[in-house]
Phi, psi and omega in degrees: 000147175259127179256146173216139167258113176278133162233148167218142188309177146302302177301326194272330195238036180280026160178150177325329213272324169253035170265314188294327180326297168303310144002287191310290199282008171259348154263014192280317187290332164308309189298300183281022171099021175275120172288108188269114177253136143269136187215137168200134179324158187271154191316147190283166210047348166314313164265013153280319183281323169348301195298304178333273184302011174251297171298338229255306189281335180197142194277351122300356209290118235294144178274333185273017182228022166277308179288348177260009177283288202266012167310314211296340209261327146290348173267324160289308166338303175297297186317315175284337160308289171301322156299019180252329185292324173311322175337296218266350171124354173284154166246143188215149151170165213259167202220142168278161177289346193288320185305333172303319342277144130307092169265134182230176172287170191293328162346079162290156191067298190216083157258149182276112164307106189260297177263135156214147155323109165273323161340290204249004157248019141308309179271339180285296160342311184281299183325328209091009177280132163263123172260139160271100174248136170325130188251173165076354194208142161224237191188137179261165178331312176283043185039024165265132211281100176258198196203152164253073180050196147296126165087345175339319178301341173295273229287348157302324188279334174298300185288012158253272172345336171250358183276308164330340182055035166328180176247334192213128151227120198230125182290118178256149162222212204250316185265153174280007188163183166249110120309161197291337196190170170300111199269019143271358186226333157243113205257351167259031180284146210229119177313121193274104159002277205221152163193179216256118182342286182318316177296322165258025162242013152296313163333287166315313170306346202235010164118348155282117198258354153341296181215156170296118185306270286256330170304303184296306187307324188266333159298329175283317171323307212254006171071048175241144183295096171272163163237144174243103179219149173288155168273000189258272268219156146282008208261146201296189219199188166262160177230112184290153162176178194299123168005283220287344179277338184275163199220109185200159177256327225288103204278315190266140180273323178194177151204141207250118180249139176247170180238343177267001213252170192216123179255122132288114172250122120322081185270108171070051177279119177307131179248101199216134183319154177039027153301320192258003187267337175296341182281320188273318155350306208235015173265334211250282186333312192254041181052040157313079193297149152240108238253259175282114158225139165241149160229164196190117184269133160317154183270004151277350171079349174259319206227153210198131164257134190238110201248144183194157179224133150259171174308146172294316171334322187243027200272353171277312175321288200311302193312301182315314186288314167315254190346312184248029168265091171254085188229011176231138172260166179182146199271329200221164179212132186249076176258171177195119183280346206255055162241122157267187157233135208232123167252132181262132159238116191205137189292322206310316183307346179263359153250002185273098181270172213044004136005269209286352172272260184325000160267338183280325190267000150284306149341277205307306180326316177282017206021044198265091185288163162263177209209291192237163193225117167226153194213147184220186198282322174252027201213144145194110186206171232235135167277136187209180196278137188300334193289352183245021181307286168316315156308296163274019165267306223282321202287315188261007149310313179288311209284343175234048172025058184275001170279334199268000000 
């Protein structure tokens, strides 16, 4: 069978009018000869209000009936998808995960798809059936209904696609594609053809918002081809896949701002073997991410300022947790919300020397300091004060000509 797995957004199916919409394109692929699976995500803000009405009710509220909350939001979607096809003459109808059943491991809220059934959404297929299958969910050993995070549905989506052995898997969104840069924060930012499973889960990691890294991650793993197109337009999208398919001159690919991040300083931390793992432990115990770290050692060699940034989200937890570990000594404690992170991503660098020297002396022209430096084999990026984010996109956007 040629199978193509469709996902649609929180956006695509965010009113009747583009639920009939989604309708269309899921029977134009019907039309070219396809077995059509479809998933989709809950009407947008349905779960954010779920999330709401949760809090509302308990300052605690329990992960496993968190996941049966906000599951529920996808289930109204699907059901509307499907009457729109019964509608139009199709056979359709929506499948829950349980019903398939989709099994992940036991994690509630961000849980992994380990297994899906194929069997009965096979024979509906060999039948002419389109299934609406729920995104974002499955169901663990003990048959409770978990969830895959936020954005889960790409990877609902992935994962059908490599158990199908799809031909195709397309992402519908709100945008035509990954841009070179956010086209809300740069209007000369430019839709990237094709660009590389790594390259975008760099993206993704650094404030590209398009699809969820975890998404990305399980795309690359089972080696399925996504395409990302809007659902308003015909007009063509990007397509991730693997290195060895792209063809480019282009050494940097894209670049990523983050909006959230907080620089933490240790100021006169005593230096000593396992000082900084004493530090990072009980930030890691309380699912603290850590991001960017430099350290700069005293000139006696005793005493060392250490510096790292996390999401601003969690900069009251750090400060408590600093403040009552007492296995670290430190004269000052630094915090500072008013930072970003500005990222260059590109395959091309890594055989291109003088990269990080045109990004720095481009920064620098622009009197733009850098604050903090972390570089990986296609990345490099730099902490710098938020008020120059729109500056130092329009300068290193220009310096490695991502307009053209």
């Amino acid at each position: 069978m040629k199978i193509v797995v469709l996902k649609f957004g929180g956006t695509s199916v965010g009113t009747i009018n583009r639920i009939k919409k989604v309708a269309e394109i899921i029977s134009s692929y019907v039309k070219q000869k396809y077995k059509v699976i479809v998933v989709s995500s809950a009407m947008s803000g349905a779960t954010n209000d779920l999330v709401k009405k949760s809090k509302e009710i308990s300052s605690n509220f329990s992960n496993a009936e968190y996941d049966v909350l906000v599951s529920s939001g996808e289930q109204v979607a699907c059901s509307l998808i499907a009457g729109r096809l019964i509608h139009k003459g199709y056979k359709a109808r929506s499948w829950l995960a349980w019903q398939i059943p989709i099994y992940t491991d036991n994690n509630h809220k961000f849980s992994r798809i380990n297994q899906i059934n194929k069997n009965k959404i096979l024979r509906y297929l060999k039948s002419g059936g389109i299934p609406i299958i729920t995104g974002f969910q499955g169901i663990n050993k003990e048959e409770r209904i978990t969830t895959i995070g936020r954005g889960g549905s790409d990877a609902s989506a992935i994962m059908l696609a490599t158990f199908f052995k799809a031909k195709r898997c397309i992402i519908y969104t709100d945008v035509e594609g990954v841009y070179t840069t956010d086209p809300n924060k740069l209007k000369s930012a430019k839709k990237i053809k094709i660009i590389s499973y790594e390259e975008m889960l760099e993206m993704a990691s650094l404030g590209a918002k398009v699809m969820q890294p975890v998404s990305i991650q399980d795309a690359r793993l089972n080696r399925i081809n996504i395409e990302v197109k809007s659902s308003f337009n015909k007009k063509s999208g990007t397509l991730i896949t693997k290195r060895k398919n792209i063809i480019k001159n282009k050494i940097i690919t894209g670049i990523s701002s983050t909006q959230n991040d907080a620089k933490v300083t240790l100021v006169g931390v005593k230096d000593k073997p396992g000082i900084a793992a004493a530090i990072f432990k009980p930030l890691s115990k309380n699912s603290i991410n850590v991001d960017m770290v430099v350290q700069n050692i005293s000139a006696n060699g005793k005493e060392t300022d250490l510096t790292f940034t996390i999401k601003s989200d969690d900069l009251v937890k750090t400060k408590k947790i600093i403040n009552e570990n007492k296995s670290i000594n430190f004269t000052k404690l630094i915090f500072d919300k008013n930072v970003s992170k500005i990222s260059i991503i590109g395959v091309g660098m890594v055989t291109t020397p003088g990269v990080t020297f045109r990004m720095f002396q481009a920064l620098a022209n622009q009197k733009i300091n850098i604050q903090v430096i972390s570089t990986s084999e296609i990345k490099i990026s730099v902490l710098v004060n938020k008020i120059y984010v729109k500056k130092a996109i329009l300068v290193l956007h220009k310096e490695f000509k991502l307009e053209k």
